[in-house]
KELOGU-74720 format. One record per residue (C-alpha): x, y, z. Coordinates in steps of 0.2 Angstrom, whole numbers, padded with zeros to 4 digits, always signed. Layout:
N
XYZ;...
# end
This chain:
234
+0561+0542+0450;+0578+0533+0451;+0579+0516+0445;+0590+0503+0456;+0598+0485+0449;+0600+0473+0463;+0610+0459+0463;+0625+0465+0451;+0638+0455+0460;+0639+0437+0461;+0639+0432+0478;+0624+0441+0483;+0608+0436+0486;+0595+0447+0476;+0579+0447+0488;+0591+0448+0501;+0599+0464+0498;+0582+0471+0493;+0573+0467+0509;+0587+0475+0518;+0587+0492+0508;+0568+0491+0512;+0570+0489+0531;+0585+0502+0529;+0568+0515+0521;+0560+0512+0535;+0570+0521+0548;+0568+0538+0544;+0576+0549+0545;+0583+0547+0530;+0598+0557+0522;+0607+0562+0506;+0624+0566+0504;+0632+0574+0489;+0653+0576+0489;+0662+0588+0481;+0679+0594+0482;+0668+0610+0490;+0663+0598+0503;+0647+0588+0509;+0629+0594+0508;+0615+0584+0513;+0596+0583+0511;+0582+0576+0520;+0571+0564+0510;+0556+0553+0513;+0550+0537+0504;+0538+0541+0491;+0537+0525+0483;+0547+0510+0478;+0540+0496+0468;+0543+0476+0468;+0542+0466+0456;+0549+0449+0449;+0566+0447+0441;+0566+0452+0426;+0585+0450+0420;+0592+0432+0427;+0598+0436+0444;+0593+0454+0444;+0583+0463+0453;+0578+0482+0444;+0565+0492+0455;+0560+0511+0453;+0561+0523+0469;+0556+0539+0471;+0557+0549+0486;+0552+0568+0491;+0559+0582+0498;+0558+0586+0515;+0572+0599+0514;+0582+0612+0505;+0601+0604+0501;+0611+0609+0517;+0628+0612+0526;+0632+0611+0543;+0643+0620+0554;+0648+0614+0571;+0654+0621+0586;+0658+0615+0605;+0663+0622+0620;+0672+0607+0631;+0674+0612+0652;+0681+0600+0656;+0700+0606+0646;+0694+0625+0642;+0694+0623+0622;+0682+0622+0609;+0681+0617+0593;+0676+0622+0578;+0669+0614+0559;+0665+0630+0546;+0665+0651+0551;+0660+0648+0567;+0672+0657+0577;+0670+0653+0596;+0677+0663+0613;+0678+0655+0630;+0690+0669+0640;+0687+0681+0645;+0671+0674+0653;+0654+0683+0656;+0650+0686+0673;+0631+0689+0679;+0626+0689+0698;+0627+0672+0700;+0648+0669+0698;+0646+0654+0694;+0635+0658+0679;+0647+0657+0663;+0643+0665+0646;+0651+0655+0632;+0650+0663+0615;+0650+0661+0597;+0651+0670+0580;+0642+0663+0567;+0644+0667+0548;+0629+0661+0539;+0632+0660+0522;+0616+0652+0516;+0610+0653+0498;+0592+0655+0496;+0585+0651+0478;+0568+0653+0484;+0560+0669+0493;+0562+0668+0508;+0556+0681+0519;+0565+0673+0536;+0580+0670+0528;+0587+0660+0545;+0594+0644+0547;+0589+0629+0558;+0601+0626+0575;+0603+0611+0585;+0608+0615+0604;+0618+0599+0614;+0619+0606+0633;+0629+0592+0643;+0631+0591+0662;+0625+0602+0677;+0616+0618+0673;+0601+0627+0681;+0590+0634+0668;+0602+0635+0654;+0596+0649+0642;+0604+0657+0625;+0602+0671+0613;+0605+0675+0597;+0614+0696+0593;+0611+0701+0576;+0621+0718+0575;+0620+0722+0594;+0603+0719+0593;+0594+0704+0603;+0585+0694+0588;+0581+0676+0594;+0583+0668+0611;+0576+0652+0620;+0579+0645+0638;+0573+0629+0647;+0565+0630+0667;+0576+0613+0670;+0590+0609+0685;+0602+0599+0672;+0610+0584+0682;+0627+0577+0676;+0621+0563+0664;+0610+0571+0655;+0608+0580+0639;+0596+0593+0634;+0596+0593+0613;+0585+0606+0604;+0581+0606+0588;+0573+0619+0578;+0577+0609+0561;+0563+0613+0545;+0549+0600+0551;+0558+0592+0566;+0554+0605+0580;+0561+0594+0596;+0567+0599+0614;+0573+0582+0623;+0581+0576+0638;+0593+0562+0639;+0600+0554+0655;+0614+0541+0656;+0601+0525+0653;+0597+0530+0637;+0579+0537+0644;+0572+0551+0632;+0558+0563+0637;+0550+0579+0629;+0553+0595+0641;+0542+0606+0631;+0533+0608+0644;+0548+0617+0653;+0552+0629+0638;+0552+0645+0645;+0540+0652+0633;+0544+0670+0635;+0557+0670+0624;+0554+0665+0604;+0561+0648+0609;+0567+0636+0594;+0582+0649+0586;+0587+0651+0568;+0603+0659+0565;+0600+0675+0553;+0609+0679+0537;+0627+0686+0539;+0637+0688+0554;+0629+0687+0571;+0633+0680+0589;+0625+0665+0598;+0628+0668+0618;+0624+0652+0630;+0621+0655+0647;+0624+0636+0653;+0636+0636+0670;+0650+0622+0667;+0641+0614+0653;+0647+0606+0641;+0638+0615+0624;+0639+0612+0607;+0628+0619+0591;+0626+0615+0574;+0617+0628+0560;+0611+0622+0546;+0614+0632+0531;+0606+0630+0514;+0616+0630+0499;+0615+0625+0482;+0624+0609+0475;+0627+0614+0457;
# end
């Protein structure tokens, strides 16, 4: 329980300013960020409960909110491969390769690669000891796919049954509670493509602890993936 003052400067309006961090709650997702000089974590949180009363200090406003944990304290690493100019760039160890290229049957087919170190710190037990990915593929692609390589060996994978048009987006997410596989197009339309989620494969990857390789298999795409690692603040 956290106990906010509102009102502390002159010029604003007390209600005001509360009704807006109200409406603010109520847009989840919600988000902490904690900054260090060893970088930005974050947390997901949800609204617990906040409490409204009258003032009780002049002008001021003081109201109690509490709000629960929907998620370990995490980092995130990101990672894109650009077509368009052959680079790709790169937030945390994830180390990425676009030449030379992997060639399947199809010549057209392109394999983009990256390897990730996932340096997660689990204060828990945890006996999956994997992080959450979010996959971004961009642009034409016929049934993108990709796989996760722990030591040579194939230890996650996931693939869609979809003819991506350029416009559109495919984003999945395999973050804690927030399981997602979306399509965007280029009005701002967004539908679920479940459905089309080839489910022979694990589908929704985590990344394992350690070093290991996340291979897409998305034509002239544009990719990009983020893992989520836990860490500890303190």
């Amino acid at each position: 329980m956290t106990d906010i003052i509102y009102g502390l400067r002159d010029h604003q309006q007390t209600y005001q300013i509360y009704l807006e961090f109200v409406k603010f709650l109520s847009h989840p997702p919600i988000v902490l960020k904690y900054a260090s000089d060893a970088g930005e974590k974050y947390r997901n949180v949800a609204l617990k409960q906040l409490t409204k009363s009258e003032r009780s200090f002049g002008r001021l406003l003081k109201e109690s909110l509490a709000l629960e944990y929907l998620t370990p304290w995490y980092e995130v690493k990101k990672a894109e491969i650009q077509q368009s100019n052959q680079k790709i760039y790169t937030r945390g160890k994830i180390y990425g390769f676009t030449f030379p290229y992997v060639y399947t049957q199809n010549a057209n087919e392109k394999t983009g690669t990256f390897n990730v170190s996932n340096d997660s710190v689990y204060l828990f037990s945890n006996k999956d000891r994997s992080s959450p990915v979010k996959v971004t593929v961009s642009g034409e692609c016929k049934n993108p796919y990709w796989e996760v390589f722990k030591d040579g060996e194939l230890v996650a994978s996931d693939g869609f049954f979809l003819n991506l048009e350029e416009g559109q987006t495919l984003v999945v997410s395999s973050l804690f509670q927030d399981r997602t596989a979306l399509l965007y197009d280029s009005q701002g339309n967004i539908s679920s493509v479940y459905q089309q989620q080839d489910h022979t494969k694990t589908n929704f990857v985590h990344m394992p602890i350690g070093n290991s390789s996340i291979v897409f298999h998305t034509a002239n795409a544009e990719v990009s993936v983020e893992v989520y690692e836990e860490c500890d603040v303190f």
